[in-house]
C-alpha positions as CSV (number, residue, x, y, z in Angstrom):
1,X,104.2,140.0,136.4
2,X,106.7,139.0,139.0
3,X,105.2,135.0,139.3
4,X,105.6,132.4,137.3
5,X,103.2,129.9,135.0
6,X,102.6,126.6,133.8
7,X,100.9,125.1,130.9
8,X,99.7,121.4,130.7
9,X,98.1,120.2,127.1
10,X,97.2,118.2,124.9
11,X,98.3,119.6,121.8
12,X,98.7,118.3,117.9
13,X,102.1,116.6,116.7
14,X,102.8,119.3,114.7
15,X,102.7,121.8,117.8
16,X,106.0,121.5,119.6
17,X,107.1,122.6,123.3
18,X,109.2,125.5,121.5
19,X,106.3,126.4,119.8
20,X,103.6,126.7,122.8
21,X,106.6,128.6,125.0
22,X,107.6,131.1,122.5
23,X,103.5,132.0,121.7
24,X,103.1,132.0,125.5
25,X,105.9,134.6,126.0
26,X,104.7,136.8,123.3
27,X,101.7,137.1,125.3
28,X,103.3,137.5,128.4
29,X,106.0,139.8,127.5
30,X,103.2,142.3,125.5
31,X,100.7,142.1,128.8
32,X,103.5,143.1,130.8
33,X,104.9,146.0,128.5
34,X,101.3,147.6,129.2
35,X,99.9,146.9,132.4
36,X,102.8,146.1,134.8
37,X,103.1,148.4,137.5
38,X,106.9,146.6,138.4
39,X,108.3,148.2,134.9
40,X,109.4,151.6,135.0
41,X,108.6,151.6,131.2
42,X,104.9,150.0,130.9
43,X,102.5,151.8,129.6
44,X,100.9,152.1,132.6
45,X,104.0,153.3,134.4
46,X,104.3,155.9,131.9
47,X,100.7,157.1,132.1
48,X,101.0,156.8,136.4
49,X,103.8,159.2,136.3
50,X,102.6,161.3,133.4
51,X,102.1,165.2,133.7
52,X,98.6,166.6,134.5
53,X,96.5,167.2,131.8
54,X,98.3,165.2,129.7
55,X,96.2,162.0,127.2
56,X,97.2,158.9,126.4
57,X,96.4,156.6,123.2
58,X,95.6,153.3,124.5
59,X,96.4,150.2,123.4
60,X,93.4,147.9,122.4
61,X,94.4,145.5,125.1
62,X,95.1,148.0,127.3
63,X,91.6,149.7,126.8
64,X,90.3,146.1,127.1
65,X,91.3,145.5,130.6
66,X,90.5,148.8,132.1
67,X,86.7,149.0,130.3
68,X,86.2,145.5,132.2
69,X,88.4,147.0,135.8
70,X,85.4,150.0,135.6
71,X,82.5,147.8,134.9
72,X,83.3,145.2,137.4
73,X,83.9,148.4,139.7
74,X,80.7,150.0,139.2
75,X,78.9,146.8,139.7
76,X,80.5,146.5,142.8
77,X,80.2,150.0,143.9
78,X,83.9,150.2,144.0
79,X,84.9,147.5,146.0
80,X,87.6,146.6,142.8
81,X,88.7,149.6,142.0
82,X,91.9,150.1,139.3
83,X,93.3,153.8,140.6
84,X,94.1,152.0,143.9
85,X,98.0,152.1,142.6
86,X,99.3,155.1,145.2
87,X,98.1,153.1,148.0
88,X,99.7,150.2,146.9
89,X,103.1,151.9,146.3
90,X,102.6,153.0,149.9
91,X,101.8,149.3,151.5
92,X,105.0,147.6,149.6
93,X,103.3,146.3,146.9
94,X,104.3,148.5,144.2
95,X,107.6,149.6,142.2
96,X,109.2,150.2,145.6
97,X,108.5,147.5,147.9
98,X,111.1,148.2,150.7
99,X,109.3,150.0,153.2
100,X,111.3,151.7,156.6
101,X,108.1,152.6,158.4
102,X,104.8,151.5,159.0
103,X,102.3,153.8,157.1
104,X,100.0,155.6,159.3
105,X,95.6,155.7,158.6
106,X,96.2,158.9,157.3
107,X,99.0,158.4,154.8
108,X,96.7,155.7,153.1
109,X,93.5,158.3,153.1
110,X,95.9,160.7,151.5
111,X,96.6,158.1,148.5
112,X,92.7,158.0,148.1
113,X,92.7,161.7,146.2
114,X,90.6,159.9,143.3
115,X,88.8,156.7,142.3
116,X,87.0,154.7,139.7
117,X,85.1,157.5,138.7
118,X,87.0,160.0,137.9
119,X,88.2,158.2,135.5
120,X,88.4,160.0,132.2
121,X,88.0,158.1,128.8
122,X,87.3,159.6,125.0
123,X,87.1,158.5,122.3
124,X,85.6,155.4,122.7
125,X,87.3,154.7,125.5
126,X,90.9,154.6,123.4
127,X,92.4,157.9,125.1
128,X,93.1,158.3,128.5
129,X,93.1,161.6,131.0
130,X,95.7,161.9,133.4
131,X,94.4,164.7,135.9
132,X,97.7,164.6,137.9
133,X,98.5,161.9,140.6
134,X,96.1,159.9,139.6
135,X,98.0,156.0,140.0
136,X,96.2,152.5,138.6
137,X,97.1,149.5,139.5
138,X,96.3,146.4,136.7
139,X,97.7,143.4,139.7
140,X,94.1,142.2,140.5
141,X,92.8,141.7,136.8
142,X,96.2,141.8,134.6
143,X,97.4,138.5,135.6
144,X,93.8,136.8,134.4
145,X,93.5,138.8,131.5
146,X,97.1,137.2,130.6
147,X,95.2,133.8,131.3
148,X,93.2,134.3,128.8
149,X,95.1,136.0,126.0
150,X,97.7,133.2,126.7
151,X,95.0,130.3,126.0
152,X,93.5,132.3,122.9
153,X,97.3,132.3,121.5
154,X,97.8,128.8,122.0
155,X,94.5,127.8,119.9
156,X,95.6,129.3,116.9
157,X,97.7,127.3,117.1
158,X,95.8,124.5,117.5
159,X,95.5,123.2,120.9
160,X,92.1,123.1,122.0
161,X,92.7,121.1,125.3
162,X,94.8,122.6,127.6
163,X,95.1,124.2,131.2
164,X,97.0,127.4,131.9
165,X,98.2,128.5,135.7
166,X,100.1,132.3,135.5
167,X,100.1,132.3,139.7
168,X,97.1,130.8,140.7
169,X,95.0,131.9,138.4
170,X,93.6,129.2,136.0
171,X,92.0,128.8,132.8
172,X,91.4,124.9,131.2
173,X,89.7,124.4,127.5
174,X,88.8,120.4,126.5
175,X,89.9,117.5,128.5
176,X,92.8,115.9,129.7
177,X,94.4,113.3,127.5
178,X,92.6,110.7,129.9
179,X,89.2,112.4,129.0
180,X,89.1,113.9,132.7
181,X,88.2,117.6,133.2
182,X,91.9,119.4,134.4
183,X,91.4,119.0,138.2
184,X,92.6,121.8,140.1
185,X,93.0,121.7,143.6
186,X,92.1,124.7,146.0
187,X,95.0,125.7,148.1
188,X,93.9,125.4,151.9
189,X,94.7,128.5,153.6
190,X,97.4,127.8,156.5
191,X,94.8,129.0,159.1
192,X,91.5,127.3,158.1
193,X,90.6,124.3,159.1
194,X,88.4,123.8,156.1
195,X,88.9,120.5,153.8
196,X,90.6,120.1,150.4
197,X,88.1,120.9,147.5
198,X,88.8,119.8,144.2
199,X,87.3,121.1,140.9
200,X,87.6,120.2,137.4
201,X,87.7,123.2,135.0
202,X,86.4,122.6,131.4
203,X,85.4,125.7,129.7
204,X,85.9,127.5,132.9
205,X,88.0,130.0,134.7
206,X,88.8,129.9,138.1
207,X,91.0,132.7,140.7
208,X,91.6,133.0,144.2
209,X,92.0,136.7,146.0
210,X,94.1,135.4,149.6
211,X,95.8,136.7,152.2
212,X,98.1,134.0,152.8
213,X,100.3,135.3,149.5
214,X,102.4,138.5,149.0
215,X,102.9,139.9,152.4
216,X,104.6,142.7,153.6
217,X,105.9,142.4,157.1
218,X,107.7,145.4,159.5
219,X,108.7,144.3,162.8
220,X,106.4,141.6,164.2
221,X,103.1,143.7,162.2
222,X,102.9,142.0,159.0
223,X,99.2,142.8,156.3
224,X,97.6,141.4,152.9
225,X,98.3,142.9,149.6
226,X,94.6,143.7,149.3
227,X,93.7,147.0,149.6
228,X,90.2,148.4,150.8
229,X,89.6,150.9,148.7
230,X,87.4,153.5,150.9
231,X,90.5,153.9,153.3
232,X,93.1,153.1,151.1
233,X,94.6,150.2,154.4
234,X,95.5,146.6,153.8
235,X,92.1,144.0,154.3
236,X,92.4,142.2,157.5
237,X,92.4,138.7,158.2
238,X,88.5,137.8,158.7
239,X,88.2,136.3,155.3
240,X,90.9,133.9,154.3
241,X,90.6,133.2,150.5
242,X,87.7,133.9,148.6
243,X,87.4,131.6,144.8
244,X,85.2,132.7,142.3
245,X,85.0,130.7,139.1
246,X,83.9,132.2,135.5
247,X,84.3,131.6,131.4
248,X,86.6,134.2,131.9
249,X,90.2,134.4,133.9
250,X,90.2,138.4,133.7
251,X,86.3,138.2,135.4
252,X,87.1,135.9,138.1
253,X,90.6,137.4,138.8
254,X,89.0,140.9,139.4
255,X,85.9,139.5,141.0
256,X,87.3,137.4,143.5
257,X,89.3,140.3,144.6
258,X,85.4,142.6,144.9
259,X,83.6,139.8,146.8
260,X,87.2,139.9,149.3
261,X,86.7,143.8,149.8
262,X,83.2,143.2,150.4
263,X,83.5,140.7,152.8
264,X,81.4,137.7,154.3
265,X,77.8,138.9,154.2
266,X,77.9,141.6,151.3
267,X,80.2,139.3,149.5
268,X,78.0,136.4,149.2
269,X,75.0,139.1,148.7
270,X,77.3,140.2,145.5
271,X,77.7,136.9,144.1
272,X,74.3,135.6,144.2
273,X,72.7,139.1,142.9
274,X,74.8,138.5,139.9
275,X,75.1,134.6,140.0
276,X,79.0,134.4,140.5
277,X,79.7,130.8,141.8
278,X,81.5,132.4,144.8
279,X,83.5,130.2,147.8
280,X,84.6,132.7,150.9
281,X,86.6,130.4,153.1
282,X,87.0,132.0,156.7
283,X,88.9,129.9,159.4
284,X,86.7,127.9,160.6
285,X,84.1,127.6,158.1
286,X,83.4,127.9,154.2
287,X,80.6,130.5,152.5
288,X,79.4,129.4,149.0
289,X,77.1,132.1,147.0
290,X,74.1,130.1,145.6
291,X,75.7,129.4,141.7
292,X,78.7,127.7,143.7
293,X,76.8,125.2,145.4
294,X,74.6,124.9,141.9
295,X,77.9,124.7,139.9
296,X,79.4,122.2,142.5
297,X,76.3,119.4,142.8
């Protein structure tokens, strides 16, 4: 998924390093056969490139991920939105990422030919339409959704205190052997002059959707990986980071990259319609939806 991860725990004698590592990568190496958009022989890379008209049988993970990517999207009104993979092939951030120009507002538009809605699922959502061209893109959800297959694996095994980081986005279960929550500090975006916040996960989730990370650059122009759907262009820099914290790593993940799209003042409206504890950090200044400061007194 082209980062890497950590796993702290507390785990039984019985369950060794070897162990933990070789259920981890299981995980890992499955997520990644079906929802990376960096491997030419994913399932998603197959289904981007497939011919029109043609269906595809979904994997039950697979299905999993995308019925959440659409749900979050509708509630959002498309502000995540999974068939944004063509423009991110175009902005460096898919297979390709060497880029010899800078793309122009009308080569993104073009990538915008469909979006969440069209779509097409049967079968109880286990087959999958390909009406020609049209390109997902799992980065804004996948990694979480790892997150939390990886921390289901590891209690079957057992180990029902732990904390799992794959890239920033975090998942903890129990408590530290020194009966602490896992504290997990909040990275502070190079421009903001906002403090250092610290929050203790136990039974929670928590991601961060930044513009800080996975840049492209041409010349002295350089632009976020986070793509605005509607246009089909890179985010600017108004909003910094926005964290979002939730029982579940796939939620947050794909929700803190919505409330980003959305931006300051619909962003925050988002979160506290559907009580998301929500932190928008801008330069100068930090936006918490109403569940955050809740969660946080």
């Amino acid at each position: 998924m082209g980062t890497d991860w950590s796993l702290e725990a507390v785990a039984p004698v019985s369950v060794g390093d070897k162990q933990l590592r070789a259920a981890l990568e299981e995980v890992f190496a499955r997520v990644t056969s079906q929802m990376s958009q960096w491997d030419e022989a994913s399932d998603l890379s197959r289904f981007n490139s497939a011919a029109p008209g043609s269906r595809h049988r979904l994997a039950e993970e697979f299905a999993y991920v995308l019925d959440c990517a659409l749900n979050i999207a509708r509630a959002s009104s498309g502000a995540f939105d999974p068939t944004i993979g063509a423009a991110s092939d175009l902005w460096g951030f898919g297979y390709w990422p060497l880029l010899d120009r800078l793309p122009s507002k009308d080569d993104a538009a073009r990538t915008r030919r469909y979006d969440w809605q069209d779509v097409t699922l049967e079968e109880s959502g286990r087959l999958l339409f390909q009406p020609g061209g049209l390109v997902l893109d799992f980065s804004g959800i996948a990694k979480g959704f790892a997150v939390d297959a990886g921390m289901a694996a590891i209690a079957r095994l057992g180990v029902d205190h732990a904390l799992l980081n794959i890239g920033g986005e975090l998942r903890g279960a129990g408590l530290r052997a020194d009966g602490f929550p896992w504290w997990v500090d909040l990275e502070v975006p190079l421009a903001s002059a906002v403090p250092a916040t610290r929050v203790g996960l136990t039974g929670w989730s928590i991601a961060t959707s930044g513009n800080c990370s996975r840049r492209r650059w041409i010349g002295e122009y350089s632009w976020s990986h986070t793509i605005e759907p509607g246009s089909g262009s890179p985010l600017g820099d108004d909003i910094l980071s926005v964290t979002v914290l939730h029982p579940g790593c796939m939620q947050a993940d794909a929700l803190a990259t919505a409330i980003t799209v959305l931006g300051r003042e619909k962003g925050k409206q988002f979160a506290d319609a559907h009580a998301i504890p929500a932190r928008i950090v801008m330069k100068s200044e930090v936006i918490e939806s109403g569940a955050w400061a809740k969660w946080a007194s």
